[in-house]
C-alpha distance (Angstrom), angle and dihedral (degrees) to the residues before:
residue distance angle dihedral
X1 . . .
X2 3.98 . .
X3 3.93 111.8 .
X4 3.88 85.2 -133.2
X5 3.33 96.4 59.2
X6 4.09 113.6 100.2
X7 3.88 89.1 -137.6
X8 3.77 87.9 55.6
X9 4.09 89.8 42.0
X10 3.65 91.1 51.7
X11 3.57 96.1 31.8
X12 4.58 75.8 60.2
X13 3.40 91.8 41.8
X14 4.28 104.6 61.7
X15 4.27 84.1 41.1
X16 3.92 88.1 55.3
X17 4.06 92.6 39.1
X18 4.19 85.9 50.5
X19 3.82 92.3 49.6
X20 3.85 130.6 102.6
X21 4.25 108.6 -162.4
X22 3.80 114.5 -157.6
X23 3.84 114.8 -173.5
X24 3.39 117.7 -164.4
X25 3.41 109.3 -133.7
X26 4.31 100.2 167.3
X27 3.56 104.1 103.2
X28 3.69 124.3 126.4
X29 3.64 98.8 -147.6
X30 3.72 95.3 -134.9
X31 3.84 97.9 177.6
X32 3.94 96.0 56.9
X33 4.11 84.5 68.0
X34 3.93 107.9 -161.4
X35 3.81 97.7 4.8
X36 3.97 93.2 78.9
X37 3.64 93.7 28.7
X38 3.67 86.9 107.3
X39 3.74 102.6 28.6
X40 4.05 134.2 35.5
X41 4.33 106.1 -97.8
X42 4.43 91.3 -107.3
X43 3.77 79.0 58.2
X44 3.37 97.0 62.1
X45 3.90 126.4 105.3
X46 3.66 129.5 -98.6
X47 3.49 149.9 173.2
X48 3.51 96.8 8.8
X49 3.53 102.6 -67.9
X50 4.41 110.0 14.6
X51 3.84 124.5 80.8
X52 4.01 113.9 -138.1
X53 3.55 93.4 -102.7
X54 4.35 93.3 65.8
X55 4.01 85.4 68.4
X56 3.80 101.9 66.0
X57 3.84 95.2 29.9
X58 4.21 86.0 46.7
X59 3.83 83.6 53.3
X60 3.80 100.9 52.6
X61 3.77 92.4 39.5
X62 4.06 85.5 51.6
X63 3.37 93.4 46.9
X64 3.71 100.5 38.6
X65 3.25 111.4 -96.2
X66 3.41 107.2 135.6
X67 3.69 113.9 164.1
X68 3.62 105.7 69.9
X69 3.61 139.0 169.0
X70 4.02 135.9 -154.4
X71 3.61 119.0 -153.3
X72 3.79 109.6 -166.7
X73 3.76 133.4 167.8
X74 4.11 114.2 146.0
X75 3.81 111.7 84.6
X76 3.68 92.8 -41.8
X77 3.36 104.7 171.2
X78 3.10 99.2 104.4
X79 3.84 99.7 39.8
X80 4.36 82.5 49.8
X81 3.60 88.0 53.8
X82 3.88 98.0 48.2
X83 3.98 92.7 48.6
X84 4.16 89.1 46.3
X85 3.79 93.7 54.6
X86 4.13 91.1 30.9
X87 3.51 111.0 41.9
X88 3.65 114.4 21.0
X89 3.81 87.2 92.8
X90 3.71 91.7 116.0
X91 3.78 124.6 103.4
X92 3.83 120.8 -103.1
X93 4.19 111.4 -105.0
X94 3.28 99.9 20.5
X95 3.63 126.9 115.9
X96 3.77 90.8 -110.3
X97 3.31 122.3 85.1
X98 3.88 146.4 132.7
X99 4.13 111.1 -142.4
X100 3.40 130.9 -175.7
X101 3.68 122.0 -134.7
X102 3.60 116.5 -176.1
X103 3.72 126.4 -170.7
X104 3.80 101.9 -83.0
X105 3.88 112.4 156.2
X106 3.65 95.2 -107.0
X107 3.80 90.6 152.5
X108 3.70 114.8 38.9
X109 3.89 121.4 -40.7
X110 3.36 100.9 -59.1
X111 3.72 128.3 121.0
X112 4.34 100.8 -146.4
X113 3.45 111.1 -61.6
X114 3.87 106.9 -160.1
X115 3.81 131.7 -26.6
X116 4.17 97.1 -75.6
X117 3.77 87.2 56.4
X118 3.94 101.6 44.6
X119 3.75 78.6 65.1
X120 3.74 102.0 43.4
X121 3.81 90.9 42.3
X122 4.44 76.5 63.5
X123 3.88 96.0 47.1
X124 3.60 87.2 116.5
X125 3.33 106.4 54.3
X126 4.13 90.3 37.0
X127 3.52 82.0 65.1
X128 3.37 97.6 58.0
X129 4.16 95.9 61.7
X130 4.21 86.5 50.4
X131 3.93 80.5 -136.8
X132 4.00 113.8 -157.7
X133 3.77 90.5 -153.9
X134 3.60 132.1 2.6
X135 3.86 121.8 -140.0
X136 4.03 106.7 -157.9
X137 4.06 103.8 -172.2
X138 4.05 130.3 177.9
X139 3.41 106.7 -109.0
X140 3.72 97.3 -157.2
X141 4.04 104.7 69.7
X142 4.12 129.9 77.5
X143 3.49 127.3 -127.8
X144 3.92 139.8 110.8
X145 3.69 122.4 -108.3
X146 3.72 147.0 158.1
X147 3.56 105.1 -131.4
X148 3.86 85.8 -161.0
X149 3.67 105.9 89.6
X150 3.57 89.8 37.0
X151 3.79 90.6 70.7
X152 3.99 95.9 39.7
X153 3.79 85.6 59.9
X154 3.71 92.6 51.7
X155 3.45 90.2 42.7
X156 3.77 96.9 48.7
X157 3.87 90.6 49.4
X158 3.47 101.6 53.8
X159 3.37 80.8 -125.1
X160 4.16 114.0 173.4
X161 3.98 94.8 -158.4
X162 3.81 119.2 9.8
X163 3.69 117.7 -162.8
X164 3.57 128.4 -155.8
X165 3.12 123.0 -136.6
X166 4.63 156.1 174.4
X167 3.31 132.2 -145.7
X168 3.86 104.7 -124.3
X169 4.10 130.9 178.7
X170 4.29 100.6 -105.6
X171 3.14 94.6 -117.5
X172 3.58 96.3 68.2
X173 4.12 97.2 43.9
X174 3.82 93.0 37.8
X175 3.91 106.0 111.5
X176 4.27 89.0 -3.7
X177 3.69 109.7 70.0
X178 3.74 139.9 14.3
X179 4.07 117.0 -97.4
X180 3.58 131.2 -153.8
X181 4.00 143.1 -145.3
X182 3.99 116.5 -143.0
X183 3.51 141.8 -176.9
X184 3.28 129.7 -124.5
X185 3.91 90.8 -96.0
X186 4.09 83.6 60.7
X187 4.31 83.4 -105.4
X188 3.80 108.1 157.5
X189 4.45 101.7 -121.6
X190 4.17 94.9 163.9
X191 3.81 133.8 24.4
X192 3.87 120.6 -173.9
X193 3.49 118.9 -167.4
X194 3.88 111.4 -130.6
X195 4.20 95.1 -40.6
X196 3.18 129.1 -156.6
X197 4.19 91.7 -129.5
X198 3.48 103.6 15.8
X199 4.08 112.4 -154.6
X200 4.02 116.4 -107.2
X201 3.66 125.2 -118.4
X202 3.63 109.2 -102.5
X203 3.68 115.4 -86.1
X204 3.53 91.9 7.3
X205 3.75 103.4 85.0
X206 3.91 113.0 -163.4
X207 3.76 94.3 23.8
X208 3.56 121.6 98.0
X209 4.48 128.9 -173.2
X210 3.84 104.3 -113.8
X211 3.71 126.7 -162.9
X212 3.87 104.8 -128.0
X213 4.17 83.1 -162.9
X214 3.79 95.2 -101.9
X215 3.57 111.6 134.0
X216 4.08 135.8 177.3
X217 3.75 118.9 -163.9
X218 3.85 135.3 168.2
X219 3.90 100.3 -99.4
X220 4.52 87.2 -121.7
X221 3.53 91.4 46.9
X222 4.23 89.6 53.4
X223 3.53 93.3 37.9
X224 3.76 86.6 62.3
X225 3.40 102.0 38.3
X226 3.56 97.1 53.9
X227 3.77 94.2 44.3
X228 3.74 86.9 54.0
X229 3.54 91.9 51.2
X230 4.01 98.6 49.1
X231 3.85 84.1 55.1
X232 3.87 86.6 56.5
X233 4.00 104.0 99.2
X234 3.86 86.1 -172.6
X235 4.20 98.0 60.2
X236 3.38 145.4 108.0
X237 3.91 93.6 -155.2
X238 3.57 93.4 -125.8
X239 3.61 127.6 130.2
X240 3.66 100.2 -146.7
X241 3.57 98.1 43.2
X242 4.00 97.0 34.6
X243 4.50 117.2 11.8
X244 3.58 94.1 42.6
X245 3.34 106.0 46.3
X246 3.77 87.0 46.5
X247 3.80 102.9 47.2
X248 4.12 104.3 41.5
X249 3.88 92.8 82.4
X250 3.42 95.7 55.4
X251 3.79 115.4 12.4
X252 4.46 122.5 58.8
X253 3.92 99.7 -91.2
X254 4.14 123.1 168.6
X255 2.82 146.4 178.6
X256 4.16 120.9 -122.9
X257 4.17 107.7 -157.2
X258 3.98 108.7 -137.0
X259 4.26 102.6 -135.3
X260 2.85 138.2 152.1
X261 3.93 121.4 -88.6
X262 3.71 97.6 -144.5
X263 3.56 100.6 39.1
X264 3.66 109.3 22.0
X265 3.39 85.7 -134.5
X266 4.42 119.3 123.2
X267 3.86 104.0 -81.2
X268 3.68 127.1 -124.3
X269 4.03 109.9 -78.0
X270 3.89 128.9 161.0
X271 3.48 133.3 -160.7
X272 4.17 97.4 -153.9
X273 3.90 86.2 -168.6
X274 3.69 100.5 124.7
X275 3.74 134.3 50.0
X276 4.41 79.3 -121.6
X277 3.67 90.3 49.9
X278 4.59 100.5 38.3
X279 4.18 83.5 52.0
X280 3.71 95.7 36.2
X281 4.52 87.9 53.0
X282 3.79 86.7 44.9
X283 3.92 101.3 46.5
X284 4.02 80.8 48.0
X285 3.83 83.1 63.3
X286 3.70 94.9 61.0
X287 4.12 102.9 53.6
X288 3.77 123.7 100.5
X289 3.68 97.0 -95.3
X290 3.59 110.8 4.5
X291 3.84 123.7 178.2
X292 3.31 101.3 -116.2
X293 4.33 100.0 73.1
X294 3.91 101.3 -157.0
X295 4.18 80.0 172.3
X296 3.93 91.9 67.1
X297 3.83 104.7 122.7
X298 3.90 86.5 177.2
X299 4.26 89.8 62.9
X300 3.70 105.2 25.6
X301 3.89 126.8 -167.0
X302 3.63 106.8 -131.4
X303 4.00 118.0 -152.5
X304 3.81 142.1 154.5
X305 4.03 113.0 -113.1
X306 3.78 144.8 163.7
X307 3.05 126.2 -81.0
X308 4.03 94.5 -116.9
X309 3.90 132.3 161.8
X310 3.76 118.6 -116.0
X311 3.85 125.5 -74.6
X312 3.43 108.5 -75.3
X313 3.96 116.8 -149.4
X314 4.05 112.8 -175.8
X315 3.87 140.9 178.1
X316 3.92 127.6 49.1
X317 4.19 100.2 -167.0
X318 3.69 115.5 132.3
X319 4.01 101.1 -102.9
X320 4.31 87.5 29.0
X321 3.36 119.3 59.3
X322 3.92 120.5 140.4
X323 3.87 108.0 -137.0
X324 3.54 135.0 146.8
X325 3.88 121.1 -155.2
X326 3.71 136.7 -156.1
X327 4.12 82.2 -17.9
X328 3.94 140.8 117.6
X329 3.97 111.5 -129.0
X330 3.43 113.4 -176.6
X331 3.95 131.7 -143.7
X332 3.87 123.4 -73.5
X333 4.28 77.8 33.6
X334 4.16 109.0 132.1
X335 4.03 112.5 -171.2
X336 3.55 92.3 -168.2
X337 4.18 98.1 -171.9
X338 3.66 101.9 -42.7
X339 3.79 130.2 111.8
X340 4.14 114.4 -104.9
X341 4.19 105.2 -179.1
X342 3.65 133.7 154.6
X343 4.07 85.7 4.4
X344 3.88 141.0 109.6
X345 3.62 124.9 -140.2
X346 3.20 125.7 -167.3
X347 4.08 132.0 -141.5
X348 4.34 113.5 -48.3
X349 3.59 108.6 10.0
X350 3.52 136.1 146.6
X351 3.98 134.3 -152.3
X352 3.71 115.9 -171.6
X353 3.74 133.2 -149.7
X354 3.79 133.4 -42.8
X355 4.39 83.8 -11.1
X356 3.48 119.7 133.4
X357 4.08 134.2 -142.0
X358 3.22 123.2 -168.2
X359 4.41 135.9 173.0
X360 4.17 89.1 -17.5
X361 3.51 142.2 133.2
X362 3.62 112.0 -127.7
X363 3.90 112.8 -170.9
X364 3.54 122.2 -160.7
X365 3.67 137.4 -56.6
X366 4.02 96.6 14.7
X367 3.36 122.3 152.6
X368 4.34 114.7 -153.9
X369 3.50 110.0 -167.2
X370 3.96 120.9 -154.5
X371 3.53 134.4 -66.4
X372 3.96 87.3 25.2
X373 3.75 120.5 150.7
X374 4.00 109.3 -154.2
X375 3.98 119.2 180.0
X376 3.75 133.9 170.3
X377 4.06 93.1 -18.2
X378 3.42 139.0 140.0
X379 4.39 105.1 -146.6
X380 4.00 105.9 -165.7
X381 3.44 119.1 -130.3
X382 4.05 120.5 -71.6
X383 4.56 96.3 15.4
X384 3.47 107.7 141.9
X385 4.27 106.5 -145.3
X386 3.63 109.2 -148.6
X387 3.66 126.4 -134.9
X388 3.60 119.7 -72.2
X389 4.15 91.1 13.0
X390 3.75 115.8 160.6
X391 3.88 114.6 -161.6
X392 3.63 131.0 165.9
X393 3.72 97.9 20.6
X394 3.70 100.0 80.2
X395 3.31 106.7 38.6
X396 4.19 99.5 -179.6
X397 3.78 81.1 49.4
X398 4.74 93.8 51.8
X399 4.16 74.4 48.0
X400 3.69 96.8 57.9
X401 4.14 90.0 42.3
X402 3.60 86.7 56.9
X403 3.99 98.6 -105.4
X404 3.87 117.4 139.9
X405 3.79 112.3 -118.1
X406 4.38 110.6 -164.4
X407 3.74 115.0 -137.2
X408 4.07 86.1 -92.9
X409 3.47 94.8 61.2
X410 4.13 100.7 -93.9
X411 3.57 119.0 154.0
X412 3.87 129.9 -150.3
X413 3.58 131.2 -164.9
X414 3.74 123.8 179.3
X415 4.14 126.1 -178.6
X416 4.22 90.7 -103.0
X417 3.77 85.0 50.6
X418 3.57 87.4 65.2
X419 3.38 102.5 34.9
X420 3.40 106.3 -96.5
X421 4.04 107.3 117.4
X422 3.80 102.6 -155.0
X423 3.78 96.9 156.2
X424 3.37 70.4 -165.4
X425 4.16 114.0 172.7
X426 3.54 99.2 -175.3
């Protein structure tokens, strides 16, 4: 079938109108240190104004998925508080709707114990939609996608479980993500769970097929599968590290390859899960044409924000000018004569006179005082800088201040780093 033809569209649209999404949004985000001490990682700001959640509930909504549910457990606050005032914009009894299911010993005791039993710990109120198809997404990575096609391939198949998945250089997956072997059909034969030295796809040595933990399955098949699974004493409840591995010999698993529509070519997709990685997605943001269009009015990223004024750039003098270069400065932001460039700042913060920002991640509600030097940082949300501060330049000297500095030279600074014990969870 063509995608542009209408049978194909509506052929799309009843498999997105009989599908239930669940993204789970529980992680704890260990590798990004301080930054999600406070909040759970799909929580976390991005792009100047989003949180990592918006992308994968922005791509069912775009694609027509509109029943969608959040399972959250790790400091969620935060996270539950973003989704109440950003996505409970749909009306009461209809069959759209984003709900929030936190972790809430429905079944047992237990908080969720892996992926696999976050869902069967929601069998009951699964049941309750009478699903088709059941699209279970990680709700801590970036990327656009329709989630359309995806399910017209599983559908087409006959697939039982359909995994989606990007071709990545092994060195990148090995020990991070689960990898697959297919056929030439696309049929999932081997699963490894996050290996050492993951096997290359054939004919493209150094590449490997890696599961970006998006997952379709007919709602019978999952029910049983994760039943089986809870009545496993010797699990981890997972699906990459226990269903999959114990259905593909048996049971109609693919894999679905993430590409771009226009190109062919594999789409844009981050893993944020270092403090490398979250600065390295966000510096992306700022370059002339980066991949990741947040200008696309044809695939918008939806998010709740503040009602802020615009960016407000003041002084002209000689030695205090406030400018921002080859950067994204969000509302409520006031550069009041400093120097902003190669940086993005997200919404309500304020650089002071004659300071200086350069290649950092500034998150919201900082205040930079003057005569600040700022390099190659990430500043979490609500640190005050005081005057004259110099981070980023001297990187035995962030150590001794009790900033983290990553092997490449990276510095963070959160609010308890400096003293200042928010606790905040905003």
């Amino acid at each position: 079938m063509e995608n542009n033809n209408n049978d194909y569209s509506r052929h799309v649209s009843r498999l997105t109108r009989e599908t239930l999404a669940l993204v789970l949004a529980g992680g704890q985000g260990s590798r990004l240190h301080e930054l999600t001490e406070w909040r759970a990682k799909p929580g976390l700001h991005f792009g100047g104004k989003y949180r990592i959640i918006d992308f994968p509930l922005s791509n069912c909504i775009n694609s027509g998925v509109r029943r969608v549910g959040v399972l959250t457990q790790y400091k969620a606050h935060s996270l539950i508080r973003h989704l109440v005032h950003g996505w409970s914009w749909f009306q009461a009894g209809t069959r759209e709707f984003v709900e929030i299911l936190p972790a809430s010993q429905r079944i047992g005791g237990e908080w969720y114990r892996g992926t696999a039993d976050a869902i069967y710990q929601n069998l009951d109120i699964i049941r309750t939609h009478s699903p088709s198809f059941v699209l279970i997404l990680a709700g801590d990575h970036v990327y656009k996608m329709d989630y359309g096609p995806f399910l017209a391939m599983h559908a087409e198949v006959g697939a039982d479980m359909t995994v989606c998945c990007v071709e990545l250089p092994v060195e990148e997956a090995a020990g991070e993500l689960g990898v697959m072997t297919v056929d030439e059909t696309g049929r999932v034969i081997a699963f490894d769970e996050k290996p050492e030295q993951p096997n290359s796809i054939p004919g493209k040595p150094g590449i490997c097929l890696a599961s970006m933990g998006n997952y379709i399955f007919n709602t019978d098949f999952l029910y049983e599968q994760v039943i089986k699974d809870a009545d496993d004493p010797d699990t981890k409840h997972d699906f990459g590290r226990n269903i999959i591995p114990s259905i593909i010999k048996d049971y109609r698993v693919f894999a679905y390859p993430f590409r771009d529509p226009k190109t062919s070519e594999q789409a844009y997709w981050r893993d944020v899960g270092t403090l490398d990685a979250f600065w390295s997605a966000n510096m992306e943001l700022v370059s002339v044409t980066p991949q990741l269009n947040m200008y696309d009015t044809d695939w918008p990223v939806y998010t709740h924000q503040w009602q802020s004024p615009p960016a407000k750039f003041i002084f002209d003098e000689a030695e205090r000018q406030g400018v921002a270069i080859q950067s994204m400065v969000s509302g409520g932001c006031v550069i009041s004569g400093a120097e902003v460039r190669g940086s993005l700042l997200f919404s309500r913060c304020r650089v002071d006179s004659y300071s200086k920002v350069t290649d950092s991640v500034v998150l919201p509600d900082v205040r930079i005082g003057q005569n600040c030097r700022i390099h190659r940082a990430i500043i979490d949300r609500g640190s005050i800088i005081e005057d004259g501060a110099v981070i980023g330049k001297d990187h035995e000297a962030d150590r001794k201040r009790g900033f983290r500095v990553t092997d490449s030279g990276l510095t963070l600074v959160t609010p308890d780093m400096l003293g200042q014990h928010l606790h905040h969870t905003r």
